[in-house]
N, C-alpha and C positions, 0 to 999 in steps of 0.2 A: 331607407334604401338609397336615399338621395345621396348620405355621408359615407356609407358602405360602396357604391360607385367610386365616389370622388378619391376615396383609400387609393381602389384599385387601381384607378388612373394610375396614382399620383407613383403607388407603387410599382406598376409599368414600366414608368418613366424612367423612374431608377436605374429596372434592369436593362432597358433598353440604350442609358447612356452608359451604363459598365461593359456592355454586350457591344456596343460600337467601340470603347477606347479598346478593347479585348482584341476585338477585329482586327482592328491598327496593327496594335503591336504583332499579331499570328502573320500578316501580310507584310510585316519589317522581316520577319524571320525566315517567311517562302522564298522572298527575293534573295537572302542573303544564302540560303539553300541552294536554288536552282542557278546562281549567278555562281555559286564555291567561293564565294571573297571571304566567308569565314575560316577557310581552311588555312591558307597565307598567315593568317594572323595570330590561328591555334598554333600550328608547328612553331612559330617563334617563339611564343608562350609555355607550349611546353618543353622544347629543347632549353629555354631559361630554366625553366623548373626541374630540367632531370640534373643539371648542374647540381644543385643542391640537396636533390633525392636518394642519386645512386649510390650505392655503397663505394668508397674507395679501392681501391686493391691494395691489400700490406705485404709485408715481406715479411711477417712477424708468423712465427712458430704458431701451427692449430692451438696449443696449452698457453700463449698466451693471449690470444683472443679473445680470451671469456666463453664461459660455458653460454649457449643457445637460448634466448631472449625466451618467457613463456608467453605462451599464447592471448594476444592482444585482448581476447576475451575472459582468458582466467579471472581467480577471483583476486584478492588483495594484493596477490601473488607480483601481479604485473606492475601494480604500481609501486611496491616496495621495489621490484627490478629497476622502474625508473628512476626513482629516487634513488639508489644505489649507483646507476650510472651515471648521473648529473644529465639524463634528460628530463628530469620531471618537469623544469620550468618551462621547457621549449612547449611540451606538448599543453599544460597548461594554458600556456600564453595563446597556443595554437586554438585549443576548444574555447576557451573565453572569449578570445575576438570573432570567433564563428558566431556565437550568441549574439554577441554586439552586433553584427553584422545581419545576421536571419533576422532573429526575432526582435531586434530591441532599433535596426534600421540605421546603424549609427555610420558614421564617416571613420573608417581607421583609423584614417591621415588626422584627424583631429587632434592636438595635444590634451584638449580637456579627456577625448573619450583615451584615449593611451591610460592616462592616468586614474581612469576607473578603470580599466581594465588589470594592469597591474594590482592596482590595489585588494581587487578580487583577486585574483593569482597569488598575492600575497597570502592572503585568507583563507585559501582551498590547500596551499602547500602547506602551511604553519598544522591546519588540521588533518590533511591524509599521513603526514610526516608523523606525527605525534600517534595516528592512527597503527600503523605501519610496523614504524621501530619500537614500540612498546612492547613489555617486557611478553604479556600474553596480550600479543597482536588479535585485534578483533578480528574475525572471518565477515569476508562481505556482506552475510545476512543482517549484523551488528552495524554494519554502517549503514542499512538501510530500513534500519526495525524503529518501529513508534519508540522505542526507547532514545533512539539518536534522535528524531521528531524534536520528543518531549524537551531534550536537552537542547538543541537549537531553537527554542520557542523561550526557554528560560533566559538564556544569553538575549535574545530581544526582547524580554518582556510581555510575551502574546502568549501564554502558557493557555487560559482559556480560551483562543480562537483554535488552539493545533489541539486542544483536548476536542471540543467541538468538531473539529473537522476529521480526528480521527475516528470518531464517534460514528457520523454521518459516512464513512468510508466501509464500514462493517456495516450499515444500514443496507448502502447502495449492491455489495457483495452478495447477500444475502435475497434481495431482488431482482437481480438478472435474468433472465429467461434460457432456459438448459441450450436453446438454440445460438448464444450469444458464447462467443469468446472471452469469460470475465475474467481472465486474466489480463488480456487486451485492452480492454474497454477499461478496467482501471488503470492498467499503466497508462492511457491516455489523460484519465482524468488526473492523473498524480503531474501528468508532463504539465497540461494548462494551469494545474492551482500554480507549481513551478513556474512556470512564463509569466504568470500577473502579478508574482512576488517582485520577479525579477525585475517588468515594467516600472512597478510603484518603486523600486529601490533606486532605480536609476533617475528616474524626474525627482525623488527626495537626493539624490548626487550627495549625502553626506552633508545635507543644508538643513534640515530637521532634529530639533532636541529629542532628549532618550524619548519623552513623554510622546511628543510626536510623532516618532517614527515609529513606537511600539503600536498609537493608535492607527496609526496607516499601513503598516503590516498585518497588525490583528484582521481588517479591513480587506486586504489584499488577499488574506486566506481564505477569506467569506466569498468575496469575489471570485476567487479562481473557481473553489468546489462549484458556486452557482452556476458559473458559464459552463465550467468542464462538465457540468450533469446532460448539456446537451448532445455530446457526442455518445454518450451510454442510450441516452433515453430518445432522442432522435435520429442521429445518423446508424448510428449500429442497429438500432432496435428496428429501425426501417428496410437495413440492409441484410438483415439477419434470415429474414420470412420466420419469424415467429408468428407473425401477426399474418392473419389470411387476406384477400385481395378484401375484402369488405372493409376489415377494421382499419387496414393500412391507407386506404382511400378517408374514410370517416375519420382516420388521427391526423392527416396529411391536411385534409378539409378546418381540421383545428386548428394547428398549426399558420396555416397560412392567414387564418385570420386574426387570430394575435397580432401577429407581426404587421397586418396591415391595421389593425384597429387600434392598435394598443393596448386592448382588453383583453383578459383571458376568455375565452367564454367557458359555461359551466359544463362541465362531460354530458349531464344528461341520460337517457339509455343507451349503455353501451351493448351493441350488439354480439357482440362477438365472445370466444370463449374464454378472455383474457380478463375478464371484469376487473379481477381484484386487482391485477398487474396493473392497471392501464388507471385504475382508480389512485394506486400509491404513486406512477411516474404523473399523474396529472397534479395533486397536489404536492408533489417535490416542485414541479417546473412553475407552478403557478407562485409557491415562495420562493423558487429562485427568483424569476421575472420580476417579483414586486421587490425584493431587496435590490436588483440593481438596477430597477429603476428610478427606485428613491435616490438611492446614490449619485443619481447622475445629474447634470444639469441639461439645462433646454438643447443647446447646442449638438453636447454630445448623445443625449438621447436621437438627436436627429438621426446622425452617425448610425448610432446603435441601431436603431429601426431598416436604415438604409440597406446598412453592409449584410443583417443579418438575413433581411429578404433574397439579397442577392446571392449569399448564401446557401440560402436554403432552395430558390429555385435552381440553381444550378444543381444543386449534389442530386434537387429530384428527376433534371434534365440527365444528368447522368445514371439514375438510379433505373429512368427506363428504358433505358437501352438493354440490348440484347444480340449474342455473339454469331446467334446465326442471323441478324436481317445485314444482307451484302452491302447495301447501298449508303451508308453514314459518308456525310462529307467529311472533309478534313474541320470546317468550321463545325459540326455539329461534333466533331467528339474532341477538337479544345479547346475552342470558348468556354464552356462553362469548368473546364480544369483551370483555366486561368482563372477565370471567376471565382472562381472555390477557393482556390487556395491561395490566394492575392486578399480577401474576404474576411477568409476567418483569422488573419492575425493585423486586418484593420478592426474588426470588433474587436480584439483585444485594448486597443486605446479608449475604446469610445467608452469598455464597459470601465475602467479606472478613470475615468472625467478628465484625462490627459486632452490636452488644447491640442487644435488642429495644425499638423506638422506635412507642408506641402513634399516635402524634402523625403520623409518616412514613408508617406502615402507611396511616392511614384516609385522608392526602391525597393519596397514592401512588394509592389501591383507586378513589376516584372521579376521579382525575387520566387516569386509562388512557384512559377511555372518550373524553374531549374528544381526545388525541392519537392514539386510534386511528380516529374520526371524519375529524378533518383529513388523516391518510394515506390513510383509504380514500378521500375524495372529489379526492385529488391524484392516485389511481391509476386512476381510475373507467374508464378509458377502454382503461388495458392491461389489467384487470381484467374488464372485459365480453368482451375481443376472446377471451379466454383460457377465458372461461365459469366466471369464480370466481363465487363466491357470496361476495358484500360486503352489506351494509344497501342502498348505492345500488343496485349490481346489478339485488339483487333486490325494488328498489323500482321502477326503472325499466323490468325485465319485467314485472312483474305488477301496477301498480299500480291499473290500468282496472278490473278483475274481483276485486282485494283493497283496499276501502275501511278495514280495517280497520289495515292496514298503517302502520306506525308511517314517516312523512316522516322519512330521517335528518337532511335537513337542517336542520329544525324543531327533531327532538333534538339537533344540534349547539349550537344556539341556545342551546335549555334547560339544556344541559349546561354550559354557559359562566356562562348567568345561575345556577345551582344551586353551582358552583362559588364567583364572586366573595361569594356574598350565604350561602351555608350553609357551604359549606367554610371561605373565609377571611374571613367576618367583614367582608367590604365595603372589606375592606383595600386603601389607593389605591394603589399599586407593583402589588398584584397586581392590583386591576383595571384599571390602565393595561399590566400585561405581557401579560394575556390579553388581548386588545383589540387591542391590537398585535399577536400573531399571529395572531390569527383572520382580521382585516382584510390582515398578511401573507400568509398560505396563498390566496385567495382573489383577492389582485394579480398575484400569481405565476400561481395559474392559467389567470385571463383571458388572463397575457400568452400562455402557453404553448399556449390554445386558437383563443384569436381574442375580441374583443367579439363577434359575432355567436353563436359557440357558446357563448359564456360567458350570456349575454342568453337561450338557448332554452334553457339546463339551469336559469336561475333558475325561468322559467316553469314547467319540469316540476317541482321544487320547493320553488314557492311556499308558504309558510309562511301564509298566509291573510289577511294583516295589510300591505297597501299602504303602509301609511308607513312600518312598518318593513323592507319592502323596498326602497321608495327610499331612504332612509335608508342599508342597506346597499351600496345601489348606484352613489351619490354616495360614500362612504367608499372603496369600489372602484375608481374611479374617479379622486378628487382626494384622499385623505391622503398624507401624506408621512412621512417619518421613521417606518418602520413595518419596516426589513429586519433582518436577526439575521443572525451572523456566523458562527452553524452551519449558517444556509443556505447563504451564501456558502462556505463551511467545505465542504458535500455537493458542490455545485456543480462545486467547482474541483477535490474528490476524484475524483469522476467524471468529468471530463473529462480530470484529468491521467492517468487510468488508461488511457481511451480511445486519449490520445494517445500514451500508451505503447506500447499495443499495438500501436498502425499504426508507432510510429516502429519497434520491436522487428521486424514482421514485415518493414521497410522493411531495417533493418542485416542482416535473416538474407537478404533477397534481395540488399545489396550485395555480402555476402560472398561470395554465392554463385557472384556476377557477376564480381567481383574475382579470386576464387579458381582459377573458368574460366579468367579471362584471363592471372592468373599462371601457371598448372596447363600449359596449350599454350605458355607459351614458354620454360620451365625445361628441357626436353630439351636436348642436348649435340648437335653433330652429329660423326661422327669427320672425321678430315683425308681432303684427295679422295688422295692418297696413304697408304693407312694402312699401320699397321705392330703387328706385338704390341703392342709397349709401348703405343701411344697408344691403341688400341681400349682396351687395360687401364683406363685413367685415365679414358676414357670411361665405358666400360661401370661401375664403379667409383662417380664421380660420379653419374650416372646414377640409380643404385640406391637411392645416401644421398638425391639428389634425391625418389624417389620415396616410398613410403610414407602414412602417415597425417597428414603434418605440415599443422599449421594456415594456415601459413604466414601468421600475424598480420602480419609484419614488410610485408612488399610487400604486403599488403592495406589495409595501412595507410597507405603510401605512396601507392595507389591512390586513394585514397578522398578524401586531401588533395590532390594533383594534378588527379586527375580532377573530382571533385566538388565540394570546397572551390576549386582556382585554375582550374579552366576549362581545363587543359592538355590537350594529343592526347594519348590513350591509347596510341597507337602509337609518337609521338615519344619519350615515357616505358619502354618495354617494356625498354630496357639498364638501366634505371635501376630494375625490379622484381625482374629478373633479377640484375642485380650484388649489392641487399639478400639475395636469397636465397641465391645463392653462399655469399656470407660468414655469413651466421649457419648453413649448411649445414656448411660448413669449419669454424667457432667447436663444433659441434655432435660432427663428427668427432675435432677434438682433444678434447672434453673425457670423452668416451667412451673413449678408451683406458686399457689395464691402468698408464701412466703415471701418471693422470690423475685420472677418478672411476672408472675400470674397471666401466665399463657394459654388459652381456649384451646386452639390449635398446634398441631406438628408432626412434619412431615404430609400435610393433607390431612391429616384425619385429629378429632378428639384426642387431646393430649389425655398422659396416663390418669391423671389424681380426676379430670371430668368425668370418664369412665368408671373409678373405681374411690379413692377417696386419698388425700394427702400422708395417709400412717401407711394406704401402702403403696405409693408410690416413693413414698423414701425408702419402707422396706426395700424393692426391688433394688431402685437405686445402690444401696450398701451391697445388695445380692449379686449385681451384677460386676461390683467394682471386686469382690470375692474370689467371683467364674474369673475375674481379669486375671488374678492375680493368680489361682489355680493355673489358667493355661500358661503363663508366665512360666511356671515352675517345672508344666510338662514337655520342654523343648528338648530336644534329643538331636544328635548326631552334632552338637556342635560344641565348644570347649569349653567346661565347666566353669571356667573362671569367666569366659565371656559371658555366658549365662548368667551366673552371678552378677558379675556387672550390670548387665539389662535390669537385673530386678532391680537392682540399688535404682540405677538409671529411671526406671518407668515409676518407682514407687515414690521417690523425689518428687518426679513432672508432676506426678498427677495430685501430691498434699501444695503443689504449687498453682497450680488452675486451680483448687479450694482456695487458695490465697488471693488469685487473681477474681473471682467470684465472690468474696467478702470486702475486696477493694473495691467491686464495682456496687455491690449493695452499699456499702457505708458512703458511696457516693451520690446516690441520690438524695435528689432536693438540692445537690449544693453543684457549683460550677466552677468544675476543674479546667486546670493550666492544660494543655495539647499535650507538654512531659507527664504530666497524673495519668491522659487519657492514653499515653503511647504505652506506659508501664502496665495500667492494667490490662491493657487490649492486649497485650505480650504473654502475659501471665492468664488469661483467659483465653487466647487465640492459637497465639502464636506458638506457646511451650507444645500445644498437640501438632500443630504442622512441625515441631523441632523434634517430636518423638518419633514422628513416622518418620524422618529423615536419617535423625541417628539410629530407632535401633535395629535396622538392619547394617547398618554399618558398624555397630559394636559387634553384630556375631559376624560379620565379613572382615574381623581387627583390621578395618582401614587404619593409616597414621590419623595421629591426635589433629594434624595440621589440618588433613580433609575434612574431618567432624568440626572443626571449628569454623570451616567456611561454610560448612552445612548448618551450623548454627546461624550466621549471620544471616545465610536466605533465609531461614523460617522465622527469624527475629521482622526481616522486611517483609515475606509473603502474609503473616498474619498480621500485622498492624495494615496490611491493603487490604484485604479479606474484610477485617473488620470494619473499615471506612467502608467499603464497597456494602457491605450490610447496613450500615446507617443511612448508606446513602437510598438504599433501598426500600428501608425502613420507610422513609420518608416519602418515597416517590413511587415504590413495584406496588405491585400489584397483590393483594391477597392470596389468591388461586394462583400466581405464579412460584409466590414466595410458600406457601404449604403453610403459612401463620400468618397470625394476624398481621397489619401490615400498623404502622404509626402505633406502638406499643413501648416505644422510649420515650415517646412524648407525654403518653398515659402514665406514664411510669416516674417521669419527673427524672429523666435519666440523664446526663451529660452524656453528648455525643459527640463524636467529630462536626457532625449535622451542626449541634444543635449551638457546640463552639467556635467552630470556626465558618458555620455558615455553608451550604453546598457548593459554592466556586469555591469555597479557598479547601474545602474538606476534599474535594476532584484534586485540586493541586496537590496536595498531602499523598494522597491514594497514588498518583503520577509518580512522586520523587518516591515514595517505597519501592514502587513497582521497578521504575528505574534502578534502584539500588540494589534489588534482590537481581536481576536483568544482569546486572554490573559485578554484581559478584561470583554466579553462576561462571564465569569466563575466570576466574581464578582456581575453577575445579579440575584437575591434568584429564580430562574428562568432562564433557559438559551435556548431562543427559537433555534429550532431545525434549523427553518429556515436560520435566519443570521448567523449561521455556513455555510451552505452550499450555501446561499448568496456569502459570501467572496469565497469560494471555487471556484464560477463561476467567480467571478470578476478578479482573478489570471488565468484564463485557458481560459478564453472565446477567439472565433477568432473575434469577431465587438462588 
């Protein structure tokens, strides 16, 4: 009890001397308020800045102008515009020294920081350029899919921390509480692993070997995920009311003692009706916690303990607030916004063991307030409907009956001019970058509200000073060259997430659809004379038919017929039917005691346990027959395409026999990655290649498009098949529907078992990628087999 006090003290202490410097600085900004000495010094500032914002006037004809800039949010669109006009580099240069500036704390005026800052500008152009003017330009979503990840992780050398970390990112999605914004809450966690890359790249300044920057990158992605899990799992999850007044009191009681103990303590009984929720964020936070504080030394653990207390008591000082109580001082609602947000980008240093920087600290601590300002007033509107308590909020409820109330937007103002002219010395980079965002923040949101409501929030307010409000309003209005490429950056984060999820819940209802329609006409019918034998073979197929199976293959085929070429789904039905046949039969032979001598599949007793190995081959052959039967019976489409198919499917399928005698003649011995990529091709791959082409041979696509469709199914099934070894090795029985560790039994050469599960993950990556990469060479790029491969990388069976 004795140690548990002296914590608390000591903890106390902390917030009580950040709670005093906070003070200071709010009482620099009253007097600079109610005296207006900061207005004098805005107007000068900004009439410099409209110099160099406003549009000129030309004399030059409307047609040669140039056609209408698109809109600063669009997708790729906008910054091929820029790179087409020769603004790319301005705006560039413009976001990058933002970064340097916010998050990274740097001096403009520095020639060392110039020279990393270009040199990033160098880096970001050389790749949206390349991105951009290529011949089939990637669409935004492509510059920000695991696929790009994977490929920026190869160029550093950290391939396994970004497979890891994407890994852990479909974990954390997947835990969310329905109460919670997860699209939100992960673009945050995506912004922080971002920011601690960015930290670690900057103190390594290009002074670290490949070997060492790769190890402190890989490091730096571990770092980010861990920290960033606190904003999903603490501040949102607190903010949300998922959690009822009980459990949020009891996890709040956790929390605080961590931070002052140092120790996690153990959850215990949880009372509340979140168990399992509260069971998976307690053992995520308790490995994050222990992985960065191993990481860290004495020093900046201190740090880390300090900031995060102060932290967290702040965001809980603001968490309990509430918009009807009238009476909040000016210091009670923003001290602890200073705190907060001065706070959480000094735990940024502490948790990378970056040495104590007095210079970073003091422009960091009054940096916060100007960007927690700009957020709140960008939020103002889901923020009232919600009943937070923000500065505007609760300026805008009470401000008739509270004259004493500090206008936030006034101290925004101040905060800006206190910055350029006391922080940085009047420094012109930096007062041209704030400038530039404030007048950004402020464009953005007119757009997003309307002129009309942007016009009645200036009035409510009004800063007291007419010219400097026209001033800002003309600036609002007509500057140019004022957007940053992290907003662009949020924008298309958020939206490609959006669109994720509609496409995602879009593939789980085709499948569903598909799967129906496959599911009703896979049944067997017996002969109108039957007999033993034939009901046997029926009843037999029948069986292997049924089960748990995915049935990817004719879903697949569905999805390109139906939905990709416009075909009858009904016309098609021999031709979903005959795919599943045959990988049904491929399924049955590779299951016997022959063979991989397999107990289980799909969930249930495979066929030869049930019944005896003469007849499950029987079936086997029976049903590669019924294939080839409904093959024959396809009607309404052009008999030579037809023909074609058959030649096409009866090829594929004496090739999977081939690839399935390549992989029996392989066991016991240990093959090259080329042996195990050919067979896996010839066993895997050749049926994702058939579902692919043969609806495209009866839609006579050109030979050019079936060729690119070959190339995907050549990458989706060598990842398929890694992904099942990997499985193999690691899933689970009952999730996998068979036995699980059966190539090891087996004596089998596997990705697994040749290249090891980190380098076999790598392998599975650079397919996925490939197949990723190619798909964008289709004049057409179904939505589907995007998020096909997405499943085929993540799935547990």
């Amino acid at each position: 009890m004795t140690i548990m006090n002296a914590n608390t003290e000591l903890a106390d202490r902390w917030y009580q001397r950040a709670e005093s410097k906070a003070a200071h600085y709010l009482a620099a900004l009253q007097d600079q308020i109610r005296s207006k000495s900061y207005v004098s010094m805005l107007l000068d500032d900004l009439n410099w800045w409209k110099r160099k914002h406003l549009p000129h006037r030309t004399l030059l004809p409307l047609w040669r102008r140039g056609a209408k800039p698109p809109d600063s949010s669009e997708d790729s669109r906008y910054l091929a515009w820029l790179a087409r006009t020769g603004k790319l580099d301005n705006y560039l240069d413009r976001s990058v020294s933002y970064m340097y500036l916010r998050d990274l704390g740097q001096n403009l005026s520095d020639p060392r920081t110039r020279t990393k800052i270009q040199r990033l500008v160098n880096e970001m152009k050389q790749h949206i350029v390349h991105l951009v003017e290529a011949p089939n330009a990637a669409p935004t979503a492509d510059l920000l899919s695991p696929a790009s990840v994977y490929r920026w992780a190869q160029r550093e050398g950290v391939e396994e921390a970004a497979i890891w970390v994407l890994g852990r990112l479909k974990g954390i999605a997947s835990h969310l509480p329905s109460e919670m914004n997860a699209e939100e809450a992960e673009r945050k966690l995506i912004k922080i692993i971002f920011g601690v890359v960015m930290h670690v790249m900057d103190e390594m300044d290009g002074e670290a070997g490949s070997a060492e920057r790769s190890r402190r990158l890989g490091e730096a992605l571990k770092l980010g995920y861990y920290y960033g899990l606190t904003y999903p799992f603490i501040d949102d999850l607190l903010d949300s009311g998922a959690l009822n007044a009980e459990e949020q009191a009891q996890y709040t009681r956790m929390i605080r003692m961590t931070i002052r103990t140092g120790i996690v303590p153990e959850l215990g009984e949880w009372t509340g009706r979140h168990q399992e929720l509260v069971r998976f964020i307690h053992a995520e936070l308790r490995e994050a916690y222990e992985f960065i504080r191993g990481y860290q030394n004495q020093d900046t653990q201190d740090v880390f303990f300090e900031q995060s207390y102060v932290f967290f008591e702040s965001q809980d000082a603001d968490r309990c607030k509430t918009l009807g109580h009238a009476h909040y001082s000016n210091e009670e609602l923003y001290l602890p916004i200073i705190l907060k947000s001065a706070s959480s980008r000094l735990i940024v240093r502490s948790v990378i063991s970056a040495p104590r920087d007095e210079g970073f600290d003091q422009s960091v601590f009054h940096y916060g307030l100007y960007n927690q300002l700009a957020d709140d007033f960008a939020d103002m509107a889901d923020d009232r409907e919600a009943g937070a308590v923000t500065p505007y909020t609760y300026y805008l409820t009470h401000r008739h009956e509270r004259p004493d109330l500090i206008n936030p937007f006034e101290l925004y103002w101040a905060v800006i001019s206190h910055l350029i002219h006391h922080v940085y010395r009047s420094e012109p980079l930096t007062r041209e970058i704030i400038l530039a965002r404030a007048v950004n923040g402020l464009k953005r949101y007119r757009r997003r509200v309307g002129a009309e409501r942007f016009d009645e929030l200036m009035a409510m307010f009004s800063v007291g000073n007419p010219k400097l409000e026209r001033l800002i309003q003309q600036l609002v209005r007509q500057a140019v060259d004022v957007d940053f490429y992290d907003k662009w950056l949020r924008d298309q984060l958020l939206a490609t997430m959006r669109r994720n999820r509609q496409e995602k819940e879009e593939f789980v209802r085709l499948v569903k659809t598909a799967r129906k329609h496959v599911n009703a006409l896979l049944p067997i019918s017996g002969e109108a004379k039957p007999s033993a034998a034939v009901d046997l073979l029926v009843d037999t197929a029948n069986y292997s038919l049924e089960g748990s199976g995915k049935r990817l293959r004719p879903i697949l085929a569905w999805v390109m017929g139906v939905q990709e070429y416009g075909l009858d789904p009904t016309a098609l039905s021999p031709l979903f039917r005959a795919l599943e046949y045959m990988h049904t039969a491929s399924l049955i032979f590779d299951d016997l005691p022959s063979q991989d001598n397999s107990a289980t599949r799909r969930g249930r007793p495979t066929l030869h346990e049930v019944h005896s190995s003469a007849i499950a081959e029987l079936t086997g052959i029976f049903l590669i027959q019924k294939a080839v039967e409904e093959q024959a019976s396809l009607k309404g489409f052009d008999s030579r395409s037809v023909l074609a198919l058959l030649q096409y499917l009866s090829r594929k399928a004496g090739e999977i026999c081939m690839g399935q005698a390549m992989d029996l003649n392989g066991k016991g011995k240990a093959l090259t990655v080329e042996e195990l990529d050919r067979v896996c091709f010839y066993k895997t791959g050749i049926a994702f290649e058939a579902c692919l082409v043969a609806p495209a041979i009866l839609a006579r696509v050109p030979e050019t498009e079936i060729e690119i469709l070959k190339k995907i199914a050549y990458h989706t099934g060598i990842a398929f098949q890694i992904k099942d070894d990997l499985l193999d090795g690691e899933g689970e029985s009952h999730l996998l529907g068979k036995p699980a560790g059966k190539d090891i039994e087996n004596d089998s050469s596997t990705y697994v078992t040749v290249l090891g599960p980190v380098a076999a993950s790598k392998a599975m990556w650079e397919h996925y990628c490939l197949a990723m990469e190619t798909l964008n060479e289709l004049p057409r790029i179904p939505v589907f087999l995007k998020h096909l491969l997405d499943y085929i990388i993540n799935r547990e069976n």
